[in-house]
N, C-alpha and C positions, 0 to 999 in steps of 0.2 A: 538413619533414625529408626526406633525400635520401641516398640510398647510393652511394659513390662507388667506382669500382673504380678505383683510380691507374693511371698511363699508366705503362708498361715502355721507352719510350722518348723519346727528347727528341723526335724527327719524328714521334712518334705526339701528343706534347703540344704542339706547337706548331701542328701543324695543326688540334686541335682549338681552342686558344684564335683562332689569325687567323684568323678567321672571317666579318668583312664587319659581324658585329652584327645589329641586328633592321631591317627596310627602311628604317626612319625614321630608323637613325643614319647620315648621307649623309656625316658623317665622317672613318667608320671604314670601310676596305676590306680585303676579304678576301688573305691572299697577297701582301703587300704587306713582309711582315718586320716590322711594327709591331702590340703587342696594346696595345687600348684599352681604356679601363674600359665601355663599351657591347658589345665581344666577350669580355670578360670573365663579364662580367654573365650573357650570353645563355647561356652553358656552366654556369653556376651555378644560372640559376634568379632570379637576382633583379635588380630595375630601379634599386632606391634605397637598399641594405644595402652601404657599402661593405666594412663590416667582415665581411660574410657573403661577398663576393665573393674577399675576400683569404683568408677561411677555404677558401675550397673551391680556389685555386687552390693553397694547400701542402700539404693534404691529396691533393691529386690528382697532384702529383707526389714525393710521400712516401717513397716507394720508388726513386726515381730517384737516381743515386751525384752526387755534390756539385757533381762537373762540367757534368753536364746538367741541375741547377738553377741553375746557375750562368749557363748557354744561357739558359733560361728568361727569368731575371730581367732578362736582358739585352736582351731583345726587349720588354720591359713599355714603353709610354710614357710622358714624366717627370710625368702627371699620377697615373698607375697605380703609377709606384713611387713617387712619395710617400706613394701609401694603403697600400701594401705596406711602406713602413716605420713609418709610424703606426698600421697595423691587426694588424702580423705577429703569429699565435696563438702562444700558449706553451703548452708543453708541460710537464704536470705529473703526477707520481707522484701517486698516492689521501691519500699522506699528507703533501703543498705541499699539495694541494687543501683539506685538509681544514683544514690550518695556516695556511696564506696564500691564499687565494682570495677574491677584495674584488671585490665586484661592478665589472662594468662590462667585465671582462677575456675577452677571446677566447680560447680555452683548447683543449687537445686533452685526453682523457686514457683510459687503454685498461683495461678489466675488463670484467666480466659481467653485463648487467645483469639484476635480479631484480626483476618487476613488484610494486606496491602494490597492495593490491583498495581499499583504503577509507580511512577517516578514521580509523578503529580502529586501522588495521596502521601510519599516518601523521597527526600533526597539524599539521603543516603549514600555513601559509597564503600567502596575493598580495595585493597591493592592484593591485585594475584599475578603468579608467577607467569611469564613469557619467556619461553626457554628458545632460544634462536642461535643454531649451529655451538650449541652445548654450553653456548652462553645462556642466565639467567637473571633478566632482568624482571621488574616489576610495571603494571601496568593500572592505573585506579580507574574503574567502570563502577556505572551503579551498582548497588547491592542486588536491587529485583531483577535485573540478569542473570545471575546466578543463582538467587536461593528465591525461594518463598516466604518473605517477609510479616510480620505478624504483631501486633500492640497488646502488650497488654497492660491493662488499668485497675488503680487499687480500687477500693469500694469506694471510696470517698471521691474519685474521678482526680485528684489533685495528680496523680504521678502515675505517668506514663511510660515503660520501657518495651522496646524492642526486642523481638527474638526473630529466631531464622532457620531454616532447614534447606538443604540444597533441594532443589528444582524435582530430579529424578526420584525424591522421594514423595512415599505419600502424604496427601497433607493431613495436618492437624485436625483432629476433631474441635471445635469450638464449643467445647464445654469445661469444665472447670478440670483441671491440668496440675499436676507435679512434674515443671519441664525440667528435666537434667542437661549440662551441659558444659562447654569450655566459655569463659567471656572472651571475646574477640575484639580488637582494634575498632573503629567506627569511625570515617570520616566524612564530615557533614557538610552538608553544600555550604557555599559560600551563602547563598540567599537564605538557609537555615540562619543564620544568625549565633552559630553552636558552637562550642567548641569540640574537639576529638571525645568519642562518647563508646561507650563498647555495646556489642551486642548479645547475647547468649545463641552462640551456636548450639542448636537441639539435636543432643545425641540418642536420648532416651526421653520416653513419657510415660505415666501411670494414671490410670482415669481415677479422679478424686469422686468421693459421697458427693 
């Protein structure tokens, strides 16, 4: 997870993005007027996510007026806007999220978040991978095991959705948020009363006015 502060201009974003890449991509060249998914990557944080690379670069020009996205998108090369029309996040109110949110989907969505302490305050669960002598099987443990669990609530208090960041990261600030992310599977205790519900894994966030 990664805090992104958006770029206030198109030469302030585009210099970030053409950026040469990491040594090894022989390429991709810096200042050239072409962004590649290897200088992409490198500003994001990630080698092999495409869908996390396309998250971070609409987030980070978020704030930018429609024309200098528009510069942006223009500069992508045709292997990068392909991922960027197959990966673009959407953007969703707390109460899409909570009504239509089907795992798998790249999502943006902005509130407050309020941490979980326990199993108690959330029942929740994941199924994660158990690899034993190169077999791989699946195993479901609570969710606050692994990540750092988080609510957050519309203004009206009626609708509540979960979010989540692995453990080893740092947590959330609890102030009002632009969280980006994958929606994830969710399986809900049996005494939840729920049916299977997804959660927004937080890959990125931007502190909102």
């Amino acid at each position: 997870m990664k805090q992104i502060i958006p770029f206030h201009t198109f030469k302030e974003a585009i210099e970030s993005f053409d950026n040469g890449g990491r040594f090894f991509n022989f390429l991709s060249h810096a200042k050239d007027g072409v962004v590649t998914p290897a200088e992409l990557g490198k500003v994001a944080g990630v080698t092999h996510d495409p869908q996390a690379m396309i998250l971070y670069l609409m987030m980070s020009i978020s704030t930018l007026d429609n024309h200098s996205k528009e510069r942006v998108l223009a500069h992508l090369d045709t292997s990068l806007f392909d991922l960027y029309e197959k990966y673009h996040p959407v953007h969703m109110t707390l109460e899409q999220f909570a009504g239509l949110g089907k795992a798998g989907i790249s999502t943006t969505v902005v509130g407050t978040p309020k941490k979980i302490s326990s199993t108690t305050d959330f029942g929740g669960s994941i199924m994660v991978p158990v690899i034993v002598d190169a077999v791989t099987s699946f195993a479901i443990v609570p969710i606050v095991s692994a990540y750092d669990v988080y609510e957050l609530t519309s203004n009206e208090g009626h609708v509540v959705v979960t979010v989540a960041h692995h453990k080893e990261k740092s947590p959330l600030p609890e102030r009002k948020l632009r969280l980006g992310g994958m929606l994830t599977s969710l399986n809900q205790s049996e005494e939840a009363g729920r049916a299977s519900e997804v959660f927004l894994e937080v890959q990125y966030y931007v502190e909102e006015d």
